[in-house]
N, C-alpha and C positions, 0 to 999 in steps of 0.2 A: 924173549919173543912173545909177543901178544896172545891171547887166546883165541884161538877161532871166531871167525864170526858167522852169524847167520844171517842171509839175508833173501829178498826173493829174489831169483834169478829170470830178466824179463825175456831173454830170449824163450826158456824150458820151463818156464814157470813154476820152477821147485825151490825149495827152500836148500841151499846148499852152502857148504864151505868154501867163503872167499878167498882165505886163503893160498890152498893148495890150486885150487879149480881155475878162481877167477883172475883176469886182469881186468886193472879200471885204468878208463881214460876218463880226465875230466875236460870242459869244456861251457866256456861262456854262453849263457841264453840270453838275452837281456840282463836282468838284474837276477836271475836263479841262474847256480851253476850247478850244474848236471853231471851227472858220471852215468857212463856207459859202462856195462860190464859183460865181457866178451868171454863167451864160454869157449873150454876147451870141447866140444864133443868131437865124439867120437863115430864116423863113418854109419855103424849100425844105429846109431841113435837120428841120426840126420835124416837118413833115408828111409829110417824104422825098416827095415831089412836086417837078416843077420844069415839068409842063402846066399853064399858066393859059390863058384864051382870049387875055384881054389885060391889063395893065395897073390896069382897075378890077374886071375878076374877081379879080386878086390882093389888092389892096386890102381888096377885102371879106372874102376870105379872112384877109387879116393883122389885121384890125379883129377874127373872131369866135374867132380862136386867143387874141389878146392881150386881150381880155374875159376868154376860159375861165381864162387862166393868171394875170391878175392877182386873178379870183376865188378862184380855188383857195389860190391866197399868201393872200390874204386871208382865208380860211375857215379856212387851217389856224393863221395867230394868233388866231380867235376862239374855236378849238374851247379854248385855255390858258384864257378865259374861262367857260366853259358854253358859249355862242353859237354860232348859225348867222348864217349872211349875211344872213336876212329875217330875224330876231329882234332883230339889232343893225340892220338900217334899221330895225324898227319903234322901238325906243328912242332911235335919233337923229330921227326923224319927231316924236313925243312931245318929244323933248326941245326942239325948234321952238317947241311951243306952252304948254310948262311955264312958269306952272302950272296954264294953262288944259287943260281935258279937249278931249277928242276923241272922234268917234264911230269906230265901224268903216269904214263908207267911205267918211268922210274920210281916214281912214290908208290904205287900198286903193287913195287916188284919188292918192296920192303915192307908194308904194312903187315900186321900179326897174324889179321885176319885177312884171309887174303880172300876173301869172298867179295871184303866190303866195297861199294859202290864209289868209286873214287874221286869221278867226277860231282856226285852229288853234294858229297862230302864236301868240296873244294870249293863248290858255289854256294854251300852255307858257311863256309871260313869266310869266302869273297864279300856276301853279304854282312856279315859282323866286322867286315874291316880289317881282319887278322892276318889277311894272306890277300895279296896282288896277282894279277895275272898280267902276262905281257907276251906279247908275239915273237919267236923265235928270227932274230934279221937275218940269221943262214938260211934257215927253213920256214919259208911263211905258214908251211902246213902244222908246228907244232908251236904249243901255246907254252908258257915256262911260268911257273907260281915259284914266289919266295914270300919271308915273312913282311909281313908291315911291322913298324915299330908298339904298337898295339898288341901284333900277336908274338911278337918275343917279351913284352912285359905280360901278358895275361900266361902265356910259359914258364916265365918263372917265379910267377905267383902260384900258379897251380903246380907246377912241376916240386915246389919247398913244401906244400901241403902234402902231395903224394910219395914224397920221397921220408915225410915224416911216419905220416901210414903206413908206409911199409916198415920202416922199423917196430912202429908196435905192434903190428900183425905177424910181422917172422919174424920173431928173438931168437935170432943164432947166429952161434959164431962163425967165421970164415970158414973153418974147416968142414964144419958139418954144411956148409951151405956148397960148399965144392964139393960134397960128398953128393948130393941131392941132384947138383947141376950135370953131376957123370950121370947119375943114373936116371934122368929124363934127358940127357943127349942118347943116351944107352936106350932107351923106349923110342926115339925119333929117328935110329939106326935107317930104316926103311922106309922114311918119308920119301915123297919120291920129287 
């Protein structure tokens, strides 16, 4: 096994052991290729907090940090696409039911965030050509989007990038991941 090494770590800016600590990803820049190195920190280091009440006050704190940050990872490989985060769920929601259509809230009634703006969303898809709109001939009152062939290839362009991301951001194996997925079904018991 090699000997440790030392190197600066650019998220914490400390000199730290690569080995135990770090994972690298590398990655083409032009003609420089670059490694990124993703620390593990830890909850109290992130927030620079170390007052929880208890145990599931931390919890829940470590649950809405590692949302923000696995979002963030995530938005910032969709922005190489065009996309935001609710514009790529709206085209994987869509891509569910291709080549069947969809109305608006049916799409609103599956999105993550269910806050987000659906309509608006769907007329920045309309405008990049990703997504069609067509008039329902049962019901002239409702509108039906599907993908255009545009926004099922820019899906799964982005969809192979994010699904690689995710493997090296959470390395675990099935078990522990159906361990993780009981216990934030087990924290959404009360969702209403």
């Amino acid at each position: 096994m090699p000997a440790p090494v030392l190197k600066c770590c650019f998220c914490c800016k400390q000199i730290v052991n690569l080995n135990p600590v770090l994972k690298t990803a590398g990655f083409k820049f032009g003609k420089l290729y670059v490694h990124t190195y993703i620390c593990v920190v830890k909850l109290e280091e992130a927030i620079k907090s170390v007052n929880f009440r208890n145990q599931t006050h931390k919890a829940g704190l470590n649950i809405l940090y590692t949302a923000w940050w696995l979002k963030t990872t995530m938005s910032r490989e969709l922005k190489n696409f065009g996309l935001t985060h609710e514009q790529y769920n709206v085209l994987r929601i869509l891509k569910g039911k291709n080549p069947e259509e969809m109305c608006v809230k049916d799409i609103a009634g599956r999105m993550i965030e269910k806050s987000s703006n659906v309509p608006r969303i769907i007329d920045r898809l309309v405008l990049k050509k990703l997504v069609k709109r067509s008039t329902d001939l049962e019901d002239k009152r409702h509108t039906l989007m599907s993908l255009t062939p545009a926004g099922v290839n820019i899906l799964e362009l982005s969809t192979a990038k994010i699904n690689k991301l995710f493997d090296e951001l959470i390395p675990m194996d099935d078990a522990s991941a159906s361990k993780l997925n009981t216990l934030l079904e087990k924290v959404r018991e009360k969702e209403p």
